[in-house]
Every structure is written in C-alpha cells, then in structure tokens.
C-alpha positions in Angstrom: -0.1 7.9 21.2 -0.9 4.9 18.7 1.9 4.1 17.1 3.1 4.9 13.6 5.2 3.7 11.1 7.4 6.4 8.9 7.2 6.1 5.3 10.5 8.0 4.0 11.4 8.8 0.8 15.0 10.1 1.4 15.5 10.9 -2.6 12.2 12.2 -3.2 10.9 11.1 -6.8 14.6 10.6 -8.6 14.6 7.1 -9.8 17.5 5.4 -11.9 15.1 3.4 -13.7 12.1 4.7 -16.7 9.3 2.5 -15.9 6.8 2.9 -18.7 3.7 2.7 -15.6 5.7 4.7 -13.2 3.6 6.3 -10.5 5.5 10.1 -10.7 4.7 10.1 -14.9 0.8 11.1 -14.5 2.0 13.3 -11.4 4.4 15.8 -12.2 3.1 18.6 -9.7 4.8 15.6 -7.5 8.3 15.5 -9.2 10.7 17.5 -7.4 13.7 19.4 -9.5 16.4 18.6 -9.3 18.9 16.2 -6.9 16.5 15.0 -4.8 18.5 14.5 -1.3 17.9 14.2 2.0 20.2 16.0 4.1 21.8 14.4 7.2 20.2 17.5 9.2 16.7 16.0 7.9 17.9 12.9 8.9 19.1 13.6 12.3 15.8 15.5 13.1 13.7 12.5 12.2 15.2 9.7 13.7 15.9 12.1 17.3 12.4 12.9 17.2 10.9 9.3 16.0 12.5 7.4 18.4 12.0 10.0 21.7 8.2 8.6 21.3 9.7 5.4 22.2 7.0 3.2 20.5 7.7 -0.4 21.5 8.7 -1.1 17.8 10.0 1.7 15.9 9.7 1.5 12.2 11.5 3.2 9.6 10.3 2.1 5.5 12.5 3.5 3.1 11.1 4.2 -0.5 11.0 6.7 -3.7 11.5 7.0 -6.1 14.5 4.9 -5.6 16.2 5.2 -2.1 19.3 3.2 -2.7 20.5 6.4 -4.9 21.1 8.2 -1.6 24.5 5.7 -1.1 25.2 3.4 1.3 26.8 5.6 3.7 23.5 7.6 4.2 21.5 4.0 5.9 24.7 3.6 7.8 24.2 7.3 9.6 20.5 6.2 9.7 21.4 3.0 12.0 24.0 4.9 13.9 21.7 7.6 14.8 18.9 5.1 15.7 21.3 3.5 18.2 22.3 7.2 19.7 18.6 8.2 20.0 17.0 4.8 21.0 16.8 2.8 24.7 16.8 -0.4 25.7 14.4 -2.8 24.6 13.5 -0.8 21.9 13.4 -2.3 18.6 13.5 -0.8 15.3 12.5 -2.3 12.2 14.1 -0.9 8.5 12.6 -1.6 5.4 13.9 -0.6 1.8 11.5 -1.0 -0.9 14.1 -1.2 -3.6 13.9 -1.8 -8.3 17.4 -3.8 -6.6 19.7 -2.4 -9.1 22.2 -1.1 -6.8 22.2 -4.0 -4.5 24.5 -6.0 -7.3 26.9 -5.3 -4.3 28.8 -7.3 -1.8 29.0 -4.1 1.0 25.2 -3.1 0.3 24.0 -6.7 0.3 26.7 -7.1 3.9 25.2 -4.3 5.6 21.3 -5.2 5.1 22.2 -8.6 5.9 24.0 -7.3 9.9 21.1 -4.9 10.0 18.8 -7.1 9.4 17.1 -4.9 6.9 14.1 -5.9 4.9 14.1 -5.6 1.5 11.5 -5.3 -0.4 12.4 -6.3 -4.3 10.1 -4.7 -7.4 9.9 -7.5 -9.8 6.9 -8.6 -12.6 7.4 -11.9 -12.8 9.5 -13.7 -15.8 11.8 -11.9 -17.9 9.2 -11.5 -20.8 7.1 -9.8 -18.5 8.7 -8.0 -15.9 10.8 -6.4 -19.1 7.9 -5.2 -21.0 7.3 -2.4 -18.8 10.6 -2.4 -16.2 12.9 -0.3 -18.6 16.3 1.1 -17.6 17.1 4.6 -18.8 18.2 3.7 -22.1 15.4 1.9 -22.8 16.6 -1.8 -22.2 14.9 -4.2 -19.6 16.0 -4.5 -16.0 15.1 -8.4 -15.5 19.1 -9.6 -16.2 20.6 -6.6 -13.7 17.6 -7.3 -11.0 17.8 -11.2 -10.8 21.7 -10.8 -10.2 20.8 -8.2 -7.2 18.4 -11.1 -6.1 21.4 -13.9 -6.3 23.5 -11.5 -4.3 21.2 -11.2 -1.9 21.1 -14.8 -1.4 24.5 -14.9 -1.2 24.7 -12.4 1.6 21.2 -13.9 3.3 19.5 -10.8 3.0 16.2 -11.0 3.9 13.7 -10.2 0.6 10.6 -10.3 -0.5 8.9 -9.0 -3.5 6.5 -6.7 -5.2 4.6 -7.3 -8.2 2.6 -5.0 -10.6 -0.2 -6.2 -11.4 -0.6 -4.6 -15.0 -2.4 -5.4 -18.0 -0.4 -7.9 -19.2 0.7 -9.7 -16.5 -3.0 -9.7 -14.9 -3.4 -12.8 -17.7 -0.4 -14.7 -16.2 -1.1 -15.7 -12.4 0.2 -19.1 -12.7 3.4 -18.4 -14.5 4.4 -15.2 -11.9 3.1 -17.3 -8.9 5.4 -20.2 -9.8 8.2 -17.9 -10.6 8.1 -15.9 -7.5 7.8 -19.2 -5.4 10.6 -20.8 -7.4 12.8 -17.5 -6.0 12.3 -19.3 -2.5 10.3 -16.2 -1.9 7.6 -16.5 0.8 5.8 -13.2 1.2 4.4 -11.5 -1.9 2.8 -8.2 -2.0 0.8 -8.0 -5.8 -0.7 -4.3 -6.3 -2.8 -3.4 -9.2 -1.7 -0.8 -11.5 -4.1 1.6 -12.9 -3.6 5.4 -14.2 -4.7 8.0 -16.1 -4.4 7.8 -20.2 -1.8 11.3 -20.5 -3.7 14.1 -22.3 -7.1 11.9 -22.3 -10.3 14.2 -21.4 -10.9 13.4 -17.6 -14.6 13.9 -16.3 -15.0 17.4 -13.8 -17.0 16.6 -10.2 -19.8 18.4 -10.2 -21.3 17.6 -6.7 -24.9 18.0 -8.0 -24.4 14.4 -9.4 -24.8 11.2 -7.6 -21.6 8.9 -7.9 -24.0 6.3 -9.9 -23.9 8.5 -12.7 -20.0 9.0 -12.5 -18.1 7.0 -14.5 -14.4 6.4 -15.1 -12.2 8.4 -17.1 -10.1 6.7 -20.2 -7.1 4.7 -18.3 -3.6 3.9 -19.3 -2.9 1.3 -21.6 -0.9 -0.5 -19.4 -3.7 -0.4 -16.8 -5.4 -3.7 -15.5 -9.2 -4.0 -15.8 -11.4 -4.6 -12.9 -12.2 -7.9 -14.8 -8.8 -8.8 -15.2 -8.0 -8.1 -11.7 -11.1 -10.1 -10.4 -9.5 -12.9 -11.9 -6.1 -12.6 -11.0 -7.3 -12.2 -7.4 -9.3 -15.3 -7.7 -6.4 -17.4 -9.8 -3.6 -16.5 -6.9 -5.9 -17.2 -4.2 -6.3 -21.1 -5.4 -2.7 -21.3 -5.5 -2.3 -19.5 -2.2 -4.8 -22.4 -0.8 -3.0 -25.4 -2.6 0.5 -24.1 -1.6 -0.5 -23.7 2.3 -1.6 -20.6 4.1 0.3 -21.3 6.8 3.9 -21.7 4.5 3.2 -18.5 2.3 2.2 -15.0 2.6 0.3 -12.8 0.4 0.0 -9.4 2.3 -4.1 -8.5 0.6 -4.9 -12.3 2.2 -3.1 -11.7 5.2 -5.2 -8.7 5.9 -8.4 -10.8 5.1 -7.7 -13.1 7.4 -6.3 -11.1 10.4 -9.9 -9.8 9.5 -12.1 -12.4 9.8 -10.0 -13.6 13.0 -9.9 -10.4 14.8 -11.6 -8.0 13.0 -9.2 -5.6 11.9 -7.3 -5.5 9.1 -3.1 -5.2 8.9 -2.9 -2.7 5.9 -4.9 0.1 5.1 -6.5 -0.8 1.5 -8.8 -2.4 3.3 -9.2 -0.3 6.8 -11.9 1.6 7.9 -9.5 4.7 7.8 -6.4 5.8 6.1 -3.9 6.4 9.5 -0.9 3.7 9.5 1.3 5.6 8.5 3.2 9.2 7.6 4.8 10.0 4.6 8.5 12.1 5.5 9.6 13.8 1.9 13.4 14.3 1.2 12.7 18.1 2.4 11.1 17.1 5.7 7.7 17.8 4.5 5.2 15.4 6.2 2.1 14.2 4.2 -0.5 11.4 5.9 -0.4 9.0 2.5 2.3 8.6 -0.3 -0.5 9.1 -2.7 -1.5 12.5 -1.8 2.0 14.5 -1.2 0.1 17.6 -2.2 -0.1 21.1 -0.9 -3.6 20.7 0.8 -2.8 18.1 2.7 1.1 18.9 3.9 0.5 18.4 7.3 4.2 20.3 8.1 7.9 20.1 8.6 9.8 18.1 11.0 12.2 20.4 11.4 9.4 23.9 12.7 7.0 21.0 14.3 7.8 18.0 16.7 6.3 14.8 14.5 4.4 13.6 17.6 2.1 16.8 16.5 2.4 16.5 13.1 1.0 13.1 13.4 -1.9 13.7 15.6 -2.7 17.1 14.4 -6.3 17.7 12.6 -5.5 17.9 9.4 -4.0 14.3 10.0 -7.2 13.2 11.5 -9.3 14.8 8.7 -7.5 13.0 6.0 -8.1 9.3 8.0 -11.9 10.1 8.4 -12.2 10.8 4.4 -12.3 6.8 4.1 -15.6 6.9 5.8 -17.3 8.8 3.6 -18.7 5.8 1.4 -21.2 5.8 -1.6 -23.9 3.8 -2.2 -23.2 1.1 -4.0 -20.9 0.5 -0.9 -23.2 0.9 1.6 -25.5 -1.4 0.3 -22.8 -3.9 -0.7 -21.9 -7.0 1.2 -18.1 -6.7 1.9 -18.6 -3.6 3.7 -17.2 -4.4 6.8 -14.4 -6.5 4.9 -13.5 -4.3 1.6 -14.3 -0.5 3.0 -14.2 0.7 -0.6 -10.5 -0.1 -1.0 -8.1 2.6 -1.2 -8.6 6.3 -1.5 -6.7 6.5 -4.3 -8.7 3.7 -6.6 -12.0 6.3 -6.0 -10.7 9.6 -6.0 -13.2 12.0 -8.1 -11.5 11.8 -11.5 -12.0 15.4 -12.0 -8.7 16.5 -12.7 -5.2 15.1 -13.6 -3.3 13.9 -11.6 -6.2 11.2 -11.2 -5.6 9.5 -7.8 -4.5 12.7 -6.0 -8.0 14.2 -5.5 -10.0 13.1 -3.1 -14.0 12.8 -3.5 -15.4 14.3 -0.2 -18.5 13.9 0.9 -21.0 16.2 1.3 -22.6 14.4 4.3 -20.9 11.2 5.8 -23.7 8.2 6.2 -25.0 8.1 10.1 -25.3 4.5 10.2 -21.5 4.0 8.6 -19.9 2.3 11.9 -22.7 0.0 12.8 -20.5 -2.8 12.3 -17.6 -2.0 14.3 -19.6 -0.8 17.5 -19.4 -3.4 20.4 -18.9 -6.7 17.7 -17.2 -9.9 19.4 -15.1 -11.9 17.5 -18.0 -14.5 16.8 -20.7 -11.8 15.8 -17.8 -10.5 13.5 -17.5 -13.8 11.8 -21.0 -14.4 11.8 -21.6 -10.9 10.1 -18.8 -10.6 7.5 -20.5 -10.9 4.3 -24.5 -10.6 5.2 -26.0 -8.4 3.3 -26.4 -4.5 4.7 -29.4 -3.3 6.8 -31.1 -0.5 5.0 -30.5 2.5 7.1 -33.4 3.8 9.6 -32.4 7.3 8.9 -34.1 7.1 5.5 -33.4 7.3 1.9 -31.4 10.4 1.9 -28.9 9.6 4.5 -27.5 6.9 2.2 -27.1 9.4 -0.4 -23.4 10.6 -0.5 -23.3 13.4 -3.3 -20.0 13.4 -4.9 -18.1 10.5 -3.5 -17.0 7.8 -6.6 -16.8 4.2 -6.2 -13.4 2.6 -6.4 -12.4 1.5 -9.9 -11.8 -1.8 -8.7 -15.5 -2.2 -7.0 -16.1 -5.0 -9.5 -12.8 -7.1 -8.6 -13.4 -6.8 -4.8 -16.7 -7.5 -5.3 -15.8 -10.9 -7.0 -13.1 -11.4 -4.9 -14.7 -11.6 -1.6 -17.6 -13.6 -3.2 -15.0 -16.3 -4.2 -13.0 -16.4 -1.1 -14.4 -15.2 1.7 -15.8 -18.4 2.4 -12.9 -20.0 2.4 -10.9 -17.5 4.4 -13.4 -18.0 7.2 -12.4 -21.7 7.2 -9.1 -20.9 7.3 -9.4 -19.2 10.4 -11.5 -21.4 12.0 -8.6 -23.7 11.6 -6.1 -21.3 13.2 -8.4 -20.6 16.2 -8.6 -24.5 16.5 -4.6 -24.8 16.2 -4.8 -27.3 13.3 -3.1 -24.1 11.5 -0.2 -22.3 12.3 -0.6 -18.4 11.2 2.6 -17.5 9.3 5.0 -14.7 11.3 3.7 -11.7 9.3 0.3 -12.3 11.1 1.2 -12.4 14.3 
C-alpha cells in the first residue's frame, strides 16, 4: 500500500480562540455540538490499526480546531500506544498544528521537546497584524499570549515552525512578516491564502449547461486576499526567499516547486496531479479523504466498523483523488499545467452553494489528453517541458471542453507566480543537481 499520512482532529471544530477568518464560520454543517472529544477507544483503534500497516515512517498530524484542548495527558496515551503497537525500526513522526496558547507551559513545552514533536505555530506576522484578525474569545488579540508560547518553546527547544494567513491585509506586508518570522529564528514557513465566502452574500447556482468561462466568482469575505494581492505576495517572498538562501530556509509552496522541477513530483498536494496524501480522522472516528470536504458524500467510513487500510484504498477514496483531474480550459491551455495542476480543490469548487469550498465542480467528461505530461517523462524532458506552452489536443475541440468545472480563484496569482519564478527555480535546481547547493532537510 502507498503510504499515508493521518490528519487527526482529536477535538473536532472546538477552538479556544474567535478568529474573525476562521475556516468552521462559513461552514457550520461542519461544526460539531457540543464537547468535541476524542475518546481513548478512538484513539486506541487508530494508532493499533495505523501502525499494523507498518509504513516505514508513520505519521500522525494533529489539528482542529484546536488539538491542545484535548490536555496533555491525551498525546501522552497517543505516544504510549504508538510504542505498544509499533516494531522496530519503525519511526513515527507527530505533528501539532497549534494557535500556541496552551503551550505557555513548562510540562507541554517538556513533553514535545522528549518526543520530539513538531509544532506547527499559527501566527500573522507583527502584533499589528497578526491581532487584527487573531482574537481571543473576548475579543482581545492573541499576539502577547502566543509570542510567550513561542519563548517557551525556545526555552524547552521545541522544535516550531510557523503558519501564516495570508489575508487581505497582511497580503500588502511581505517584507515586514518575512523579516519578522526570520527574526523568530524560524526556518520553515508555510504562508496559505485565505479566501471565503461573504456570509449571507448571493452565491451563483452551477448549472452544468454553462462553460466555466462564463462562471464567475461569488462576493468574497472582506478579510479575503485578491488574486492580485496574492500574485504579488508570492512574487515579493520569493525575492526574499532567493536573497536569504534556498538552501538556509524553507518555504513549503517553493519547496514543492522545486522538488518539482528536480524530480517531477511535487511534496504537497496544492499543487499535485491528485488529491491522495493524506486522510482526515474526525474526533468520532469518521474518516474523510481532505480536511476541506468533511461532508456526508464523501465520509469514506469509521475506524472503528472498517480497518483504515480499506478505508484508505476504498473507491470512494480513489474517486475523490481523480476529481483533480478534471481541469477546465483555461488550464488546459495554460502553461503551468504540469507545475500548478489548478491548485487546490477547494480554491475552484463550483460556488453554487454555501459552504463555498465544500462543493466540488465535477466534470462531465474528464479531458483524454490530461496525463500527457506525466507518461514516460525523464527528468531532463521534465525540465525541458515545465512551462512550454500546451499542445492543442488531437481529439478535437470538444474534448477540451469540460462543462461545469470552475477555475481556481487564484488562477491569476499562479499564473503570475510561475511566470516570475519558474525560471529561477529551474536554476536553482540545476544548482543542486550540480552540488553547488545543498537542498534543505525538508526536501529530502
């Protein structure tokens, strides 16, 4: 079986934090009611049946909501029973993507440091910033009470790293959060763009009579970046990425561009040819293939009727991944095609109906001539070909046409994005091959 990681969200969508751009707020079908807890039968379950596949490295990413809420106590069982179940020379990597305001703590910040969990830290950038939109339950920003997490962790030598929203306002700031983050003494940064629905705005309906050219996007969130502003961003962190080193820094949408144009494949999905990294493990033991569509159509199961090894290979699993391939037009006539792959699912779901991102646009035919790229291509014909400009198809006109199937909503940033640096990330692999660069440890 090809391995998997697991994607758990132990306490489901309870959060101790009221972000004003949180993810669950334009998906309430998605917020459970409630105590959201995993129980330690749950737990047991997964990690017995997880580690029997005996993948060569396990791993276990812990996120929510907020996962810290489920105690300390609860990751302790969760390493315990990972030793029980596991063998020898099998590794097992933890993550905890964390908003770091329990972890103000000498035993929390003790234990991740012994089990050498990773923590991944949600921070904005400066104070001014991060606390325009980071907002504890009362209302009051988080930047003081997360910065002290971060000098704990220090402290401890916990191993962090950060995520950053990239928002509308702090799409106009690249320099200032770049310098922050890298004055933190962090060295991998993982910048998503943020873009939702505008609550109660009129959402278009997919009628699959219509091409995607003549869809269009529905109103978005104030607090959502534009495609503009996320162009530029892109571009602006990239030059500083190149000035700072490639070989001292990380930057996990680079990373992936260059794993790409040195082996041609890429290390996160955004930017795969299909959507099948990972599986999604909610508090109750329901299993889901992506975090952004934990919704009845596509609950693959329970961990605790069905073995995972099934759950993860079953067809329904395998008809979610292949939805990726169904492309429109304006993709399969783009350039970046074999780099960008229409970005993520969620970015060019139809927006039919609310909740935006958690309907996907299907295809009424997939394109014949989709995998012509990835058929037999070397490493040098990869290089060679990333970029050039798509054959028209031989099939004719109307196998290009993909009723129904919307372009992602940031087309226009990837689209100046690669332009600007795919260029220069060739260069930069050419260097590595040559061993005048070395890659950094998350690309190897």
């Amino acid at each position: 079986m090809q391995p998997f990681t697991l994607l758990i969200k132990p306490s489901g969508s309870d959060c101790n934090v009221d972000c004003t751009y949180c993810f669950y707020k334009c998906r309430p079908a998605e917020v459970g009611e409630g105590r959201q807890r995993m129980s330690l039968e749950v737990l047991d379950k997964l990690v017995k049946d997880y580690m029997g596949l005996r993948f060569q490295l396990s791993g276990f990413a812990w996120q929510g909501g907020e996962p810290t809420l489920m105690g300390l106590d609860f990751y302790k069982r969760a390493v315990e029973l990972q030793k029980k179940y596991g063998v020898t020379g099998q590794e097992v990597g933890n993550s905890l993507q964390t908003n770091a305001l329990l972890l103000d703590n000498a035993d929390w910040c003790q234990f991740l440091h012994e089990t050498t969990f990773l923590v991944g830290i949600s921070i904005d950038g400066p104070k001014e910033l991060h606390d325009h939109y980071r907002l504890d339950l009362g209302g009051h920003g988080t930047w003081d009470r997360v910065m002290r997490a971060i000098d704990r962790c220090k402290e401890h030598k916990v191993e962090f790293n950060t995520l950053t929203l990239v928002n509308r306002l702090t799409a106009d700031h690249p320099d200032e959060i770049f310098d922050f983050l890298i004055d933190l003494g962090v060295r991998y940064l993982q910048f998503i763009p943020c873009v939702e629905p505008a609550l109660g705005g009129q959402l278009l309906t997919l009628d699959r009579s219509v091409k995607c050219q003549e869809l269009t996007p529905p109103s978005v969130a104030e607090f959502s970046v534009t495609p503009k502003q996320y162009g530029d961003f892109l571009c602006r962190i990239f030059d500083r990425w190149m000035e700072f080193g490639p070989q001292k820094l990380s930057i996990r949408d680079f990373d992936s561009a260059l794993s790409y144009c040195l082996s041609g494949h890429h290390s996160i999905c955004t930017f795969d040819r299909q959507c099948s990294q990972y599986i999604v493990v909610e508090h109750t033991g329901d299993v889901f293939p992506c975090d952004f569509f934990v919704e009845p159509q596509w609950r693959l199961g329970s961990i605790l009727d069905t073995p995972i090894e099934q759950l993860a290979a079953c067809a329904q699993k395998k008809a979610f991944a292949r939805q990726k391939q169904s492309q429109p037009n304006r993709c399969l006539v783009c350039r970046h095609l074999a780099v960008c792959r229409g970005g993520c699912l969620k970015d060019r779901a139809p927006m039919g109906q609310a909740p935006w991102r958690g309907r996907l646009a299907l295809a009424s035919r997939g394109h014949p001539g989709l995998a012509f790229r990835d058929e037999g291509v070397g490493l040098p014909n990869a290089l060679n070909r990333v970029g050039d400009p798509v054959p028209p198809s031989n099939r004719g006109q109307d196998a290009l046409t993909t009723v129904g199937v919307a372009h992602s909503y940031f087309c226009e940033s990837y689209r100046q994005f690669f332009d600007y640096a795919l260029p220069r990330f060739l260069q930069v692999a050419a260097q590595i091959r040559a061993g005048a660069l070395v890659r950094p440890q998350q690309l190897t």
